[in-house]
C-alpha positions as CSV (number, residue, x, y, z in Angstrom):
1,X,-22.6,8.6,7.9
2,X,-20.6,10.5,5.0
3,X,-16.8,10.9,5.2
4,X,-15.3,13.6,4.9
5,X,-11.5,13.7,4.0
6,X,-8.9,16.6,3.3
7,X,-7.8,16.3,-0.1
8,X,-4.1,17.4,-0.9
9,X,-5.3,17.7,-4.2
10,X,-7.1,21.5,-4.3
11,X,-6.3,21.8,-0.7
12,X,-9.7,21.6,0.6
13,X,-12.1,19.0,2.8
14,X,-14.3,17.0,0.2
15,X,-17.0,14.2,1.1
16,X,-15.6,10.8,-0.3
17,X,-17.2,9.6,-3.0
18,X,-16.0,6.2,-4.0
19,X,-15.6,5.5,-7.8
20,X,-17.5,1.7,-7.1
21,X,-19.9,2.0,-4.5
22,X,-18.9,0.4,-0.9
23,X,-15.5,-0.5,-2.1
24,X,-12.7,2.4,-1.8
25,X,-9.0,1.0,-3.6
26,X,-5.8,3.1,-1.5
27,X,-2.3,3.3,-2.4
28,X,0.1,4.4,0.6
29,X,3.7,4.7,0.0
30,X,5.8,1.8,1.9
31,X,9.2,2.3,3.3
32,X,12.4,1.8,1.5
33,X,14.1,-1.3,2.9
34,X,17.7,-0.3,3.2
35,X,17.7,0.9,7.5
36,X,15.1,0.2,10.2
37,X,12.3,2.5,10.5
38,X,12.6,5.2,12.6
39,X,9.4,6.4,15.0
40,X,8.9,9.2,12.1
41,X,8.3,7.1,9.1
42,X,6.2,4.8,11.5
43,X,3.9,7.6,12.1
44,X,2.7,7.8,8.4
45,X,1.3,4.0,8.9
46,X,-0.3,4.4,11.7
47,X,-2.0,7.8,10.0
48,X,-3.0,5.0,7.3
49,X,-4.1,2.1,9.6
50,X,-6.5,4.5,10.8
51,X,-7.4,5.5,8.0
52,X,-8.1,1.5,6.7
53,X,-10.2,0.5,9.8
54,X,-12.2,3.7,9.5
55,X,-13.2,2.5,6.2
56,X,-14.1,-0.5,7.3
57,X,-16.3,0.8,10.3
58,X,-18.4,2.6,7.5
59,X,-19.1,-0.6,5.9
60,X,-16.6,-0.2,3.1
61,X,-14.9,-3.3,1.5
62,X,-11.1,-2.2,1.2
63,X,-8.2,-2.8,-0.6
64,X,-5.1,-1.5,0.5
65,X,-1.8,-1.5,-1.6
66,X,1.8,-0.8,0.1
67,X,4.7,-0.9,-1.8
68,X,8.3,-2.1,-0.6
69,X,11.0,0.1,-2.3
70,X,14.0,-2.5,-2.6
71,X,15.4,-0.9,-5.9
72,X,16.2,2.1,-7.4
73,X,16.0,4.7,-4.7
74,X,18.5,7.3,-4.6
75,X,20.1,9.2,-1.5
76,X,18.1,12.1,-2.9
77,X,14.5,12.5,-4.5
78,X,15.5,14.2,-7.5
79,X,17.6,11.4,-8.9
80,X,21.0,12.1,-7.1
81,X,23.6,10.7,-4.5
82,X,23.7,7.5,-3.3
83,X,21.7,4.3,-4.1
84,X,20.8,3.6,-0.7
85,X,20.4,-0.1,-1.6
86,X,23.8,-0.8,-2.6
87,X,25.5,2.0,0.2
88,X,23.7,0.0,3.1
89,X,24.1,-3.3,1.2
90,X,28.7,-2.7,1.5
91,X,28.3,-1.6,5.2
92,X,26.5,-5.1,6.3
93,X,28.5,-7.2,3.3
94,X,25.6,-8.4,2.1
95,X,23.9,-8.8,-0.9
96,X,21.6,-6.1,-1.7
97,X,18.8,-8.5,-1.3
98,X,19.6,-9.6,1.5
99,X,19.7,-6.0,3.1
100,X,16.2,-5.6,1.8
101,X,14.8,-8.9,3.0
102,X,16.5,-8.0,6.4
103,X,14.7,-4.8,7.1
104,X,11.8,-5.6,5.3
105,X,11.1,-8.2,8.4
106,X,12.1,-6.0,10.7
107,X,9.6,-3.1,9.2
108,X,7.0,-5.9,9.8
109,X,7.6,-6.8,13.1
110,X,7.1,-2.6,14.1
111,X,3.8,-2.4,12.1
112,X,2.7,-5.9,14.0
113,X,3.6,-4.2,17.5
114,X,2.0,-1.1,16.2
115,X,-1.3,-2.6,16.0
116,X,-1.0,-2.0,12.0
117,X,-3.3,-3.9,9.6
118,X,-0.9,-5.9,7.2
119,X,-2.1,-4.2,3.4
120,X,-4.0,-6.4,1.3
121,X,-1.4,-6.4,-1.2
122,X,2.5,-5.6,-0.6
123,X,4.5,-5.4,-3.4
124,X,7.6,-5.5,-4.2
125,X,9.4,-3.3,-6.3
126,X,12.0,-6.4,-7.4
127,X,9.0,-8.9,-8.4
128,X,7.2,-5.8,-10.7
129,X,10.2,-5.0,-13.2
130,X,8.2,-5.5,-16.2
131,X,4.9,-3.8,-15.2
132,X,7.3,-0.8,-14.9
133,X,8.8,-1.3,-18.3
134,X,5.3,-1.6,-20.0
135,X,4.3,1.2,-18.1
136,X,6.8,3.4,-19.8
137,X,6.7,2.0,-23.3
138,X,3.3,3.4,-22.9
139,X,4.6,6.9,-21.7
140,X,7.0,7.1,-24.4
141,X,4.6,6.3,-27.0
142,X,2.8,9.6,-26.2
143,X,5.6,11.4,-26.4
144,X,6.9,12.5,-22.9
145,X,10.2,11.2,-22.7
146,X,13.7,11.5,-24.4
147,X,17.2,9.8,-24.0
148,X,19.9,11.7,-22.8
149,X,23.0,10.6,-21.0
150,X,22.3,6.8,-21.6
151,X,19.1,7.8,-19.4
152,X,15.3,8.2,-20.1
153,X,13.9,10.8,-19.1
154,X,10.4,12.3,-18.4
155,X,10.2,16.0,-20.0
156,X,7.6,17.4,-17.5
157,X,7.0,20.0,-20.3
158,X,4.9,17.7,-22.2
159,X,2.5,17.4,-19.5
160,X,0.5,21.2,-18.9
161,X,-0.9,19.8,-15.1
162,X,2.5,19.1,-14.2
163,X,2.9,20.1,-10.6
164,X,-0.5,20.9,-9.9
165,X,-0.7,18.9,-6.9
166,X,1.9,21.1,-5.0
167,X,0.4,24.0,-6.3
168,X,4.5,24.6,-8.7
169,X,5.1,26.7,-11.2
170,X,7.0,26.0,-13.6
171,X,9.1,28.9,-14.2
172,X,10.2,28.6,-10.7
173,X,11.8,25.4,-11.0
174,X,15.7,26.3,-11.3
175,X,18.0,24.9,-9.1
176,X,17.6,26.2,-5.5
177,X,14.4,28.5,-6.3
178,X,10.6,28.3,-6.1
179,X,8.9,26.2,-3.9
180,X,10.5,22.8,-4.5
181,X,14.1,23.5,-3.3
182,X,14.9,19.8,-4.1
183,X,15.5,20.4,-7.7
184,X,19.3,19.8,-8.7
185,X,21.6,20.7,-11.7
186,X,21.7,18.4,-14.7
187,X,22.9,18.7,-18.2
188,X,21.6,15.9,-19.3
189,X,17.9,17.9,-18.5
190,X,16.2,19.2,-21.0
191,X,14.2,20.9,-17.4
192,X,15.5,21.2,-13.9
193,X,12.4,19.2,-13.3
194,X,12.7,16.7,-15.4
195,X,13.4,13.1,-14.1
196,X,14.7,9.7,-14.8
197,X,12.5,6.7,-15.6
198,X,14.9,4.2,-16.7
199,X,19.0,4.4,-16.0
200,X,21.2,2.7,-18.0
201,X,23.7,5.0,-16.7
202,X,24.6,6.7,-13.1
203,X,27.1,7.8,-11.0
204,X,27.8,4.3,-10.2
205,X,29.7,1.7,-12.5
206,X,28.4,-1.3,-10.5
207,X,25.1,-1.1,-10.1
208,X,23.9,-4.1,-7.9
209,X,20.8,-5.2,-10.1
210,X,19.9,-4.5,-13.3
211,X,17.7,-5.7,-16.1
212,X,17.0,-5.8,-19.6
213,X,14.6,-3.2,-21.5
214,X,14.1,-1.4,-24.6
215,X,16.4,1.4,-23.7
216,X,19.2,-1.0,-22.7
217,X,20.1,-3.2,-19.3
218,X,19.6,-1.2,-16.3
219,X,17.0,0.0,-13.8
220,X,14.2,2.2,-13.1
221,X,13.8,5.7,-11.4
222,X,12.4,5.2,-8.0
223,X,9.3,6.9,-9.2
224,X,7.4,4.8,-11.7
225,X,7.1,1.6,-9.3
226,X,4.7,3.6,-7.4
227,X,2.7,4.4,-10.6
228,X,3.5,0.4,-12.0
229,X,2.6,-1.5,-8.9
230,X,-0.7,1.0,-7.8
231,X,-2.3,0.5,-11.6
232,X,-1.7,-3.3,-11.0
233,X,-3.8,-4.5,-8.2
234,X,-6.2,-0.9,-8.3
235,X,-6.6,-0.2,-12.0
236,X,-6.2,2.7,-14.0
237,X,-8.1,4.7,-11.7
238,X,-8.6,4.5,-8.0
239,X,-9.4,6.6,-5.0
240,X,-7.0,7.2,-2.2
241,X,-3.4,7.8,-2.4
242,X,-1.3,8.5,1.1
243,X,2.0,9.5,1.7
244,X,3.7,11.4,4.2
245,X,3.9,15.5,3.4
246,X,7.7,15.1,2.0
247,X,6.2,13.2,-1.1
248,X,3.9,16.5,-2.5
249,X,6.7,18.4,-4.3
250,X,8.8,15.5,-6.0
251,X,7.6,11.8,-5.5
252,X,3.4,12.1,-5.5
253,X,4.1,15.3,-8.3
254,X,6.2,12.9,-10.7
255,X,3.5,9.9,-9.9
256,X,0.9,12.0,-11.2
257,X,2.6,13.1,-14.7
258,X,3.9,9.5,-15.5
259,X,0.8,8.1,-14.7
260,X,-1.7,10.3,-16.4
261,X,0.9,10.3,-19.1
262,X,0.4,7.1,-20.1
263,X,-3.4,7.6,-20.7
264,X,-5.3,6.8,-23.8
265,X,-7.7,9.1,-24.8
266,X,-10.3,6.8,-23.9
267,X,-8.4,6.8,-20.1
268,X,-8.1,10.5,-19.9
269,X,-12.1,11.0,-20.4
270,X,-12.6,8.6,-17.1
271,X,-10.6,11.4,-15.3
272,X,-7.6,11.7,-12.9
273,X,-5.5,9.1,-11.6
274,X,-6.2,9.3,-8.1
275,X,-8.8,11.3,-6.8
276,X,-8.1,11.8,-3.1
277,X,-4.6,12.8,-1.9
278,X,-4.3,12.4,1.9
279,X,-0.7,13.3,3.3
280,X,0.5,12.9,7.3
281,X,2.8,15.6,8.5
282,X,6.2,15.6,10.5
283,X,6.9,14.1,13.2
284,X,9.2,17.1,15.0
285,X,12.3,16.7,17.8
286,X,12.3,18.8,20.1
287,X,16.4,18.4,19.7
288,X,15.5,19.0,16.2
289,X,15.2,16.9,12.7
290,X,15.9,13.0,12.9
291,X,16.8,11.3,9.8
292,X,18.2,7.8,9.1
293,X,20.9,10.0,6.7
294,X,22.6,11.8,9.4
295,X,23.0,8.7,11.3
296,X,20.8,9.4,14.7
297,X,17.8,8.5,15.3
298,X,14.7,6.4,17.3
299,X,13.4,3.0,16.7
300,X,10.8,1.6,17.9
301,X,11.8,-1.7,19.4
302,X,15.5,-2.3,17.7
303,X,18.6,-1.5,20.0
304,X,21.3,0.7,18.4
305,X,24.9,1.6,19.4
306,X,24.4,4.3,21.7
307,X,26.2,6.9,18.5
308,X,23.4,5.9,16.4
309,X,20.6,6.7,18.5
310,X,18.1,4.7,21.0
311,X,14.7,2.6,20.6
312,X,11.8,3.3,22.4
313,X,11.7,-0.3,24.1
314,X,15.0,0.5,25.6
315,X,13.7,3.3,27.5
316,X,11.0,1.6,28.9
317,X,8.7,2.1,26.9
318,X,5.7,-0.1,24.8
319,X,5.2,0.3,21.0
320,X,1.4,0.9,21.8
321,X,2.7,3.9,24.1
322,X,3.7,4.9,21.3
323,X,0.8,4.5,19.1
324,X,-1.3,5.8,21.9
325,X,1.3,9.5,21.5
326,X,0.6,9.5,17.8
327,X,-3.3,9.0,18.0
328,X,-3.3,12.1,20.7
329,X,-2.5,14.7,17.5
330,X,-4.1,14.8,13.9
331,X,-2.5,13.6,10.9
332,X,-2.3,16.9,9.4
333,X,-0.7,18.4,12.4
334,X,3.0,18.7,13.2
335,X,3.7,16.6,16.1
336,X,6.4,17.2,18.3
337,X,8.1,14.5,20.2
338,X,9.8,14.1,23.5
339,X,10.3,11.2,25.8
340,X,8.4,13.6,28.2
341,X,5.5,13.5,26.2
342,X,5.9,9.4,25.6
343,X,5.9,9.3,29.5
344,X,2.4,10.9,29.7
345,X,1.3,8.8,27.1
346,X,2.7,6.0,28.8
347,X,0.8,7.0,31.9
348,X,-2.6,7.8,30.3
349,X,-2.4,4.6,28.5
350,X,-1.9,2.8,32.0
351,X,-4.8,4.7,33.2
352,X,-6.7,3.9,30.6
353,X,-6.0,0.1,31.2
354,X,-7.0,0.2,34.5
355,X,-10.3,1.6,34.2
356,X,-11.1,-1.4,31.5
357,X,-10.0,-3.9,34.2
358,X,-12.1,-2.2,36.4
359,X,-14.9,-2.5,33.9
360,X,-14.8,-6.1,32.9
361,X,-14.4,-7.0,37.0
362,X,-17.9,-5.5,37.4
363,X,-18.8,-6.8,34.0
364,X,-18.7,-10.0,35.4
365,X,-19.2,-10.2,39.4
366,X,-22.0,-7.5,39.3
367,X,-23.5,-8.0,36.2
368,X,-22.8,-12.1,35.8
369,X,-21.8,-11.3,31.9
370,X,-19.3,-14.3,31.7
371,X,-17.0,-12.2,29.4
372,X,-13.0,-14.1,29.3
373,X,-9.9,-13.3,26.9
374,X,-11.2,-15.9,24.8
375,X,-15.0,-15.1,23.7
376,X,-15.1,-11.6,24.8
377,X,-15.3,-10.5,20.7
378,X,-18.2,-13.1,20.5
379,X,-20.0,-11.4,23.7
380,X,-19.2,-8.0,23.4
381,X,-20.7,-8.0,19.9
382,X,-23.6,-9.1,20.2
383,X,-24.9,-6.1,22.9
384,X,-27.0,-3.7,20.9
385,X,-25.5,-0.8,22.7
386,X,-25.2,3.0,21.5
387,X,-24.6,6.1,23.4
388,X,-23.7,9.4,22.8
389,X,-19.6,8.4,23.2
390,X,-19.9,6.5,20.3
391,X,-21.8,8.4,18.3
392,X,-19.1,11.3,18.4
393,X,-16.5,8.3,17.8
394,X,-17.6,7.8,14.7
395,X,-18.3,11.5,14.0
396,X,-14.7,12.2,14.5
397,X,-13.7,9.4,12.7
398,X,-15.7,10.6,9.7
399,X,-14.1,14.2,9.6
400,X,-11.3,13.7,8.3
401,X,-10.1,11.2,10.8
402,X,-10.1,13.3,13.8
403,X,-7.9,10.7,16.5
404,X,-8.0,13.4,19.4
405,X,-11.6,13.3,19.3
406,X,-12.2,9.3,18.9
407,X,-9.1,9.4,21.4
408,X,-11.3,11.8,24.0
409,X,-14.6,9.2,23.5
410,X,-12.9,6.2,24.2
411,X,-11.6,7.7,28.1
412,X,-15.0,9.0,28.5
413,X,-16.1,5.5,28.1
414,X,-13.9,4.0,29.5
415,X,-15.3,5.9,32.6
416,X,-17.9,3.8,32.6
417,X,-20.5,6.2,34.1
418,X,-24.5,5.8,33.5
419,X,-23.9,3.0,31.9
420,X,-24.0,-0.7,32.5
421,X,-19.9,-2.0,32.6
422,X,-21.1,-4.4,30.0
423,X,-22.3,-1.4,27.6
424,X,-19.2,0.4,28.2
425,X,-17.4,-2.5,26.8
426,X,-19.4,-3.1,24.0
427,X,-18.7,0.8,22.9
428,X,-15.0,0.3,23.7
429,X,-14.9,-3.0,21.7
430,X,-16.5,-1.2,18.3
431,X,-13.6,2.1,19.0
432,X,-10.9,-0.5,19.4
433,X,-11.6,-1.8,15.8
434,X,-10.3,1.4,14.8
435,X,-7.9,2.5,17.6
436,X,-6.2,-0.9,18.0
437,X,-4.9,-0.3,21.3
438,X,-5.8,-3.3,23.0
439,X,-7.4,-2.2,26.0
440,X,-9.4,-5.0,26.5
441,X,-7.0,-7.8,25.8
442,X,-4.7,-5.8,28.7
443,X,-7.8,-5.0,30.9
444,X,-7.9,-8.7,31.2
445,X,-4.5,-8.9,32.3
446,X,-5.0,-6.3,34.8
447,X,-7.9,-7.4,36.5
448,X,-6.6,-11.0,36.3
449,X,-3.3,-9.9,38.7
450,X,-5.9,-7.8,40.9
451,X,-7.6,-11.1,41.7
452,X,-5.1,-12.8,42.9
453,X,-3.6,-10.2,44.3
454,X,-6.6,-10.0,46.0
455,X,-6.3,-14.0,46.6
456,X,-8.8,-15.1,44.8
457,X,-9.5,-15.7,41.2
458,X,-12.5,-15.6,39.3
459,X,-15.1,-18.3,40.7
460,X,-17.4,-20.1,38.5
461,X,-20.4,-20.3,40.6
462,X,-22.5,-22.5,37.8
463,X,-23.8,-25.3,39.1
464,X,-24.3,-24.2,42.7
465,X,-28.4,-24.5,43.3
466,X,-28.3,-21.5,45.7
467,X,-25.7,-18.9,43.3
468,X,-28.3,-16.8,42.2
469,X,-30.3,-16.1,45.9
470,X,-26.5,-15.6,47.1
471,X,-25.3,-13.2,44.1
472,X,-28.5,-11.0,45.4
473,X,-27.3,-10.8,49.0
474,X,-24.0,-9.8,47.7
475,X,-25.2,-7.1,45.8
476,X,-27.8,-6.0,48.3
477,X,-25.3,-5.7,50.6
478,X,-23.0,-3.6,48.2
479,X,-26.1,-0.9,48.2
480,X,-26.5,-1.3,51.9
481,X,-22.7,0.3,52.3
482,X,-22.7,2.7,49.8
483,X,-26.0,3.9,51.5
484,X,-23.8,3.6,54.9
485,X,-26.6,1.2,56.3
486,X,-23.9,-0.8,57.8
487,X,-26.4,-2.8,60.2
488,X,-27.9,-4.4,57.4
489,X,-24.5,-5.0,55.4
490,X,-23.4,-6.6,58.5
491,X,-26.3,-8.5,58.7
492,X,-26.2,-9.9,55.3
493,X,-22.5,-11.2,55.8
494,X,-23.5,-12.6,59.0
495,X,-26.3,-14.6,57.3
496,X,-24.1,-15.7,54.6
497,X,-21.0,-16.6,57.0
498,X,-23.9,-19.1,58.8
499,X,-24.4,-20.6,55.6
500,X,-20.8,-21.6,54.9
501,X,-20.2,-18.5,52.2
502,X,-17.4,-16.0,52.2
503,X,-17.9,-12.8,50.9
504,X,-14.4,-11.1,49.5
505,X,-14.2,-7.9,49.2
506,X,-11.6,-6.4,46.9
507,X,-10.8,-3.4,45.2
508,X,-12.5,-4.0,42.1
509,X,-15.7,-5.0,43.7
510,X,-17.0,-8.1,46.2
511,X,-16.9,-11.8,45.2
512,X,-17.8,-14.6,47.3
513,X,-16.6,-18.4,47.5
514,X,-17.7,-21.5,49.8
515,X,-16.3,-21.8,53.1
């Protein structure tokens, strides 16, 4: 089955064609250590987790690349304001470092209760200050940069594709016109557009951490350790880069110039840098924009003084209610949120639960299939099952990652209807590769706390000569009620009860034990 994925780049759906066959190399943009994470930047990983384990489902070999921004980023895009490093770094009296290392972990303790794939590679911008120096050596030497200020700078003029990806002209970019609004007054500029790859000077005398390099001790623009660190572990050319939509008209723009800019002629030939651009949308308020700038906003699991906002766990709610809200829309979609909308997710999610518990009791006391938290992978895998469900899973998956559709497939299944509960679980098993919900791991739990409220828990019955003749009374009596022949239901429990055997019946289906 082909892919099929929206390119930013032309703005158009394209089947993806790897540049090695069964391997695809992506780049996704990681967070910038200096706050937590609120639920918005979280839903660009998801977007990208699904976007991994779809991969992977279509028998590709992956390598996924996240940066960790723990230098050089600005309060604006456009090299202005703040560092946000060294602002957040005085309001904890810390060292900057130690600011990044701090919400580095907790960043990775919301992508592991997210369900998130770890990247192959994460790499940090601190640990890669000389792949970003030879990276713009190599710009330089072909003539697209210039010192002003005590800066260097990238003269976008030298580069005729320059803003190509946002579809920018570049007569438009003044200060406060055109499309990209973002772009600020500088007289150190040759452009408005122009933009800093190395500061030796700033707004700030102190700069936390600096380095050496040929155009004296400083540090780089926030922009070329996306281009440094993605060339190291994907090579000069690779196929995916993600990002949230934000990143189009500065960030992924001034990527594409520097990085093509430092092409041989020899590079150039093999042709563009990246050549998918796949980029996640908003996630809206319905109380309107949060930001970690204006000092508001939602984590995920971390508690915050009630004038800084609220986390999702504090309210009651899961980070996998959460993930299940984000999988309901498409990553190219606007999604608003609300905590009414969490609670249906919440809800559905529970629902959802239920009818796996329901699935793996009749799993194993109908259909004897032995499945436990522990080998359930191992069992479930091996059932050559396909239906019609997962077909359209994958289907979905495969254009353009469709989530609401792979979403709708998986309740279907989980339905369980003219199918075997075993089959439904093997389909359910393959879709949670990708969704990552952990409906059977919680299924589990469920139906666990059923039996006993039930009183009873599972009963192994191996080892008991007559288990089998017995399992066939039990079930032949489950057809003789649902076919309201109660005399010989009645019958059946009579003829067990004479033989020392208990039938149980609870709500997930009768089990039976020795008297």
């Amino acid at each position: 089955m082909s892919l099929k994925l929206y390119n930013t780049m032309g703005h158009k759906m394209e089947e993806f064609k790897p540049l090695h066959e069964g391997f695809a190399g992506f780049y996704g943009c990681g967070p910038t250590v200096y706050n937590y994470a609120h639920i918005g930047n979280l839903r660009a990983y998801v977007c990208w987790d699904v976007l991994d384990k779809t991969l992977q489902m279509l028998g590709y070999k992956v390598n996924h690349v996240m940066n960790i921004t723990d230098v050089g980023h600005l309060t604006g895009d456009n090299d202005e304001g703040e560092d946000k490093m060294k602002k957040s770094a005085a309001e904890r009296h810390q060292s900057v470092l130690e600011v990044a290392q701090f919400y580095t972990d907790a960043f990775m303790k919301d992508i592991d209760a997210l369900n998130i794939r770890h990247p192959d590679v994460i790499c940090k911008a601190t640990e890669h200050i000389q792949d970003m120096i030879d990276l713009i050596k190599k710009i330089e030497a072909n003539g697209h940069t210039y010192m002003a200020g005590g800066n260097l700078y990238y003269d976008i003029s030298t580069y005729p594709d320059y803003g190509k990806l946002a579809n920018l002209n570049l007569d438009d970019l003044k200060a406060g016109a055109g499309k990209r609004k973002v772009v600020v007054v500088d007289e150190n500029k040759r452009n408005p557009g122009d933009f800093v790859l190395w500061f030796t000077k700033s707004k700030f005398e102190d700069q936390a951490m600096t380095w050496d390099s040929p155009w004296g001790r400083g540090y780089p623009g926030w922009h070329i350790e996306c281009s440094a660190m993605s060339m190291k572990y994907l090579g000069k050319h690779f196929d995916i880069h993600t990002g949230g939509i934000d990143h189009v008209p500065v960030h992924h723009t001034n990527e594409i110039a520097q990085s093509e800019g430092s092409y041989d002629e020899a590079e150039r030939a093999k042709g563009p840098w990246v050549d998918y651009w796949m980029h996640n949308e908003f996630l809206i308020l319905e109380g309107g924009k949060m930001s970690k700038s204006s000092g508001h906003f939602i984590t995920l699991q971390t508690s915050l003084p009630p004038e800084k906002g609220f986390s999702l766990k504090d309210k009651g709610y899961e980070p996998l209610d959460y993930r299940f809200f984000l999988l309901s829309g498409h990553y190219r979609k606007q999604l608003v949120f609300s905590l009414d909308a969490l609670e249906s997710a919440k809800n559905g999610r529970a629902a959802l639960n239920q009818r796996v518990a329901k699935l793996i009791l009749k799993a194993n006391n109908e259909e004897k299939l032995g499945i436990t938290e522990k080998n359930f992978a191992e069992v479930l895998a091996k059932i050559d099952f396909e239906d019609e469900n997962l077909a359209k899973f994958r289907e979905g998956l495969s254009n353009d990652l469709a989530t609401p559709v792979a979403m709708a497939c998986l309740q279907k299944e989980s339905n369980g209807k003219g199918v075997k509960a075993g089959e439904a679980l093997s389909a359910i098993f393959k879709m949670e590769k990708v969704l990552s919900l952990s409906v059977i791991e919680n299924g589990f739990k469920i139906a666990a706390e059923q039996e006993k409220s039930a009183g009873t828990t599972a009963i192994d019955h191996s080892g008991d000569p007559e288990a089998a003749e017995i399992d066939a009374l039990v079930a032949e009596r489950t057809t003789a009620k649902k076919e309201k022949n109660f005399a010989r239901a009645d019958e059946i429990r009579n003829l067990l009860t004479a033989r020392g055997v208990i039938i149980i019946d609870t709500p997930n289906g009768p089990t039976w034990k020795r008297s």
